[in-house]
C-alpha positions as CSV (number, residue, x, y, z in Angstrom):
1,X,-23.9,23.2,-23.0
2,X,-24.6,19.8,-21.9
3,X,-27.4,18.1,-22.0
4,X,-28.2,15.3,-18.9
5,X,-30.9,13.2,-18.2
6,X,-31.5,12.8,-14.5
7,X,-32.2,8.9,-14.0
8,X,-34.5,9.6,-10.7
9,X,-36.8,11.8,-12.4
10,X,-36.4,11.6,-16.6
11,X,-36.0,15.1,-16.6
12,X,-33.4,16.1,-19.6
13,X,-31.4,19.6,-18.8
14,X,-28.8,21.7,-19.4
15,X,-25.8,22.6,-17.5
16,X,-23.2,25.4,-18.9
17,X,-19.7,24.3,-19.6
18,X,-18.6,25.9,-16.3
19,X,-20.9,23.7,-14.2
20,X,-19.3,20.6,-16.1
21,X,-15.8,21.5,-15.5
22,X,-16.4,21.8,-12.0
23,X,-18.7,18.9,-11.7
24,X,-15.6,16.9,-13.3
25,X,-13.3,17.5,-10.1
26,X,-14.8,15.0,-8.4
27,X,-15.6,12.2,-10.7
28,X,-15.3,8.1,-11.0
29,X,-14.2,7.7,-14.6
30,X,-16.2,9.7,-16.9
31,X,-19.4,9.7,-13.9
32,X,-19.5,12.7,-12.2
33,X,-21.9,14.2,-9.5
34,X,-24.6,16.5,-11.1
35,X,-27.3,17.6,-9.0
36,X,-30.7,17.5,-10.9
37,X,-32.8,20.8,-10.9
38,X,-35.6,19.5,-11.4
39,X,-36.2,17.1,-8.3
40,X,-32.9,18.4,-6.3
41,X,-31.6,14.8,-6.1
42,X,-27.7,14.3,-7.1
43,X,-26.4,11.4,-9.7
44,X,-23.7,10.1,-11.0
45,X,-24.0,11.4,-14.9
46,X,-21.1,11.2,-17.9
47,X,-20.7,14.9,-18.7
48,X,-18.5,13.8,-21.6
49,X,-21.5,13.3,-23.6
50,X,-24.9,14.7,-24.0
51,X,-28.1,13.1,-24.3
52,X,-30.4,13.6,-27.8
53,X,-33.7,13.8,-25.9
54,X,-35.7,17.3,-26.1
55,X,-35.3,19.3,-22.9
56,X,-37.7,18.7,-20.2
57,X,-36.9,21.3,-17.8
58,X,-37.4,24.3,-16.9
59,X,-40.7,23.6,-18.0
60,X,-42.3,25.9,-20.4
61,X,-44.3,28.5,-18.8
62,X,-47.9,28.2,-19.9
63,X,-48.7,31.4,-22.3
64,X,-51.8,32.8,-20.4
65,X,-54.3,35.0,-22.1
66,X,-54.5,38.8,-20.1
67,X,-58.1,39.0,-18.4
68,X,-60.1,41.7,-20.6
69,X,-60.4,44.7,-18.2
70,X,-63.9,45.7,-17.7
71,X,-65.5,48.4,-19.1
72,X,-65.6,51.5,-16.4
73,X,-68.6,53.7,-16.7
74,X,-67.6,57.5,-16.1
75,X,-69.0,58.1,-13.2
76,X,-66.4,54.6,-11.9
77,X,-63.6,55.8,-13.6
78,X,-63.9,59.6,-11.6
79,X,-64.1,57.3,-8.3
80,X,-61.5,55.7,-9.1
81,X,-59.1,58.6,-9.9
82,X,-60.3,60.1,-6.5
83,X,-59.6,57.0,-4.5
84,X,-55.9,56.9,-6.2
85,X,-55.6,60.9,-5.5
86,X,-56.0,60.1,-1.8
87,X,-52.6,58.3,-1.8
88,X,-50.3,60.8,-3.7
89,X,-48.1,62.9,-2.2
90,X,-47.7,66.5,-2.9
């Protein structure tokens, strides 16, 4: 893996070795066009050698807390189970 800082957006990333080997076909010295993910925009980047900043992107996904269900009362929880029978199918 490579690691690539996008210069339009400071974004650092990740591209496979695959990605770099193909980026490499068409290159000017060791510059070769690398589309960002981040903002979509293409740059000239050296794939030769990585960048030691922490990744920026993806970004992490923000660990939400589940909602706590609210307590059903019996006589909810029998409606409910009659409302769900009218879709099944025998």
């Amino acid at each position: 893996m490579v690691r690539l800082k996008c210069k339009k957006c400071d974004n650092v990333f990740e591209i496979c070795d695959s990605s770099a080997r193909l980026a490499s076909l068409v290159h000017f010295g060791s510059l070769s066009p690398v589309k960002c993910p981040a903002c979509g925009k293409t740059s000239w980047m050296n794939i030769h050698s990585s960048v030691e900043d922490p990744l920026t992107w993806p970004p992490q996904a923000m660990e939400q807390k589940p909602a706590a269900a609210p307590e059903l009362t019996e006589e909810e929880l029998e409606k409910k189970r009659i409302e769900e029978s009218k879709y099944e199918r025998s």
